[in-house]
C-alpha positions in Angstrom: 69.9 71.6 129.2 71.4 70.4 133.0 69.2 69.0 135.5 69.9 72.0 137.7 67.4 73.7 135.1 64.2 71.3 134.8 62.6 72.0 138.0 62.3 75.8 137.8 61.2 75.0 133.8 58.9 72.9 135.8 57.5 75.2 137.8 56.9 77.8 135.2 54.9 75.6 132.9 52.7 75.0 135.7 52.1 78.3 136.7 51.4 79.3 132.9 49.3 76.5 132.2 47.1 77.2 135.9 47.2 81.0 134.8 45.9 80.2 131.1 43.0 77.8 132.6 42.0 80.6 134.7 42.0 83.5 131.9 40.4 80.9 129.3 37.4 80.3 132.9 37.2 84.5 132.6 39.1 85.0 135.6 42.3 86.8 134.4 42.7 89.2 137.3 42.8 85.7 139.7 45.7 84.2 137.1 48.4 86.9 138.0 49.0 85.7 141.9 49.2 82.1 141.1 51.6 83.1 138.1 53.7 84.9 140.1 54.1 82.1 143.1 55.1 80.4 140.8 57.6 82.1 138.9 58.8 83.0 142.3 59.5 79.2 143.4 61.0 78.6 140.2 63.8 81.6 141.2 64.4 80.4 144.2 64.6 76.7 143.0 67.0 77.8 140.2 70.9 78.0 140.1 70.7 82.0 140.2 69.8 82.4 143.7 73.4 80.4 144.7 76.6 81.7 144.2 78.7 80.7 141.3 79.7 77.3 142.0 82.8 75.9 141.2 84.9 72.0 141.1 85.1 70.3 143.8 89.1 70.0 142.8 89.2 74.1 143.2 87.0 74.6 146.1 89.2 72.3 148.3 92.5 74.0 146.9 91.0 77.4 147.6 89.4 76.4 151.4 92.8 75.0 151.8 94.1 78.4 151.1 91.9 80.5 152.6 89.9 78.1 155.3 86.6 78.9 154.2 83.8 75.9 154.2 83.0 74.0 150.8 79.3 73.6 150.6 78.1 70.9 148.2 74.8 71.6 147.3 72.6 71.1 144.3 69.2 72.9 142.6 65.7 71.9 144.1 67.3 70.8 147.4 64.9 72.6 150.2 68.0 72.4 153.0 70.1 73.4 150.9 67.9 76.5 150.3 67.7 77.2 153.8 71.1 77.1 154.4 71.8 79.6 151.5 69.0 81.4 152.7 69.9 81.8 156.3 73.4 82.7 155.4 72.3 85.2 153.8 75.9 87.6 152.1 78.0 85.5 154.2 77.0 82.9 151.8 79.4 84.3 149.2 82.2 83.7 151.9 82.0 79.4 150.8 83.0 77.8 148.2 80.1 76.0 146.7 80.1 73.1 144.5 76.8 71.6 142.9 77.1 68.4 142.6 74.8 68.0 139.9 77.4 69.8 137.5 80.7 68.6 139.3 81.2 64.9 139.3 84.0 65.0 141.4 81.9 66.9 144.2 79.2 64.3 143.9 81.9 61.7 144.5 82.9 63.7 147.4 79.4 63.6 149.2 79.2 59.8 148.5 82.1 59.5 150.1 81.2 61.4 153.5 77.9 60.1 153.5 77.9 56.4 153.3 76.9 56.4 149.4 74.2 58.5 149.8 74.2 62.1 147.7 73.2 64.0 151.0 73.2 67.7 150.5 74.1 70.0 151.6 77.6 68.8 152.7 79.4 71.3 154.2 83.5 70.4 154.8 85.7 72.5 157.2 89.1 72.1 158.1 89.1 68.7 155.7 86.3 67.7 158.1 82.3 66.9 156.4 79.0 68.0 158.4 75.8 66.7 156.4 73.0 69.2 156.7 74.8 71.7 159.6 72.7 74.0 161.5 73.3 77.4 159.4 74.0 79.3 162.5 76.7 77.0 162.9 77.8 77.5 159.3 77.7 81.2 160.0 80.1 81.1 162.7 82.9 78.9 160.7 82.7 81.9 157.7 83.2 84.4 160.4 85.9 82.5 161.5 88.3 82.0 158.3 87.4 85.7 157.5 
């Protein structure tokens, strides 16, 4: 199992084991909304809710290419969340690379952040922006489209 998968696990065993305390308490109709907040944070906390990511290696050849952002990013990150969230479908415009799977990506970030893994990185033009304003994200994908 990869990292990218334990917190949303997480999350779910939680909100089973709160929604079995309150059934076994004689409270099932109160068990369902907690259940489902929690299910819900495990979605958006889970790989599934990001585009496909792909290596570092590729994302750079294809930006190069194309001139798209690369956004290294990685599961459970609450900016990076945002970012993807305020995006919205232009999201699927970057190239994004968790750094969790990618070790090369991972090196990358450490690299443009002093050592530090600080996501979400977001590189344009060969040049990294650690945690950018989305709006501002927004207007480099309309850019290179």
């Amino acid at each position: 199992m990869t990292r990218a998968w334990i917190l949303p696990i997480v999350l779910v065993l939680c909100g089973a084991a709160l929604a079995t305390g309150l059934i076994s308490s004689g409270n099932p109709g109160t068990a369902v909304a907690p259940l489902l907040v929690f299910v819900l944070l495990a979605g958006v906390n889970s790989p599934l809710i990001f585009p496909r990511s792909i290596s570092a290696p590729e994302a750079q050849r294809r930006s190069a290419a194309d001139g798209r952002p690369v956004v290294f990013w990685r599961p459970g990150c609450a900016f990076c969340l945002r970012l993807r969230i305020r995006l919205g479908r232009g999201a699927r415009q970057a190239h994004w690379v968790n750094i969790w799977r990618d070790p090369a990506g991972a090196a990358a970030v450490r690299a443009a952040n002093d050592g530090n893994e600080t996501v979400p990185t977001v590189v344009v033009a060969g040049r990294p922006h650690t945690n950018p304003d989305p709006a501002w994200v927004r207007e480099q994908l309309s850019r290179s489209a």
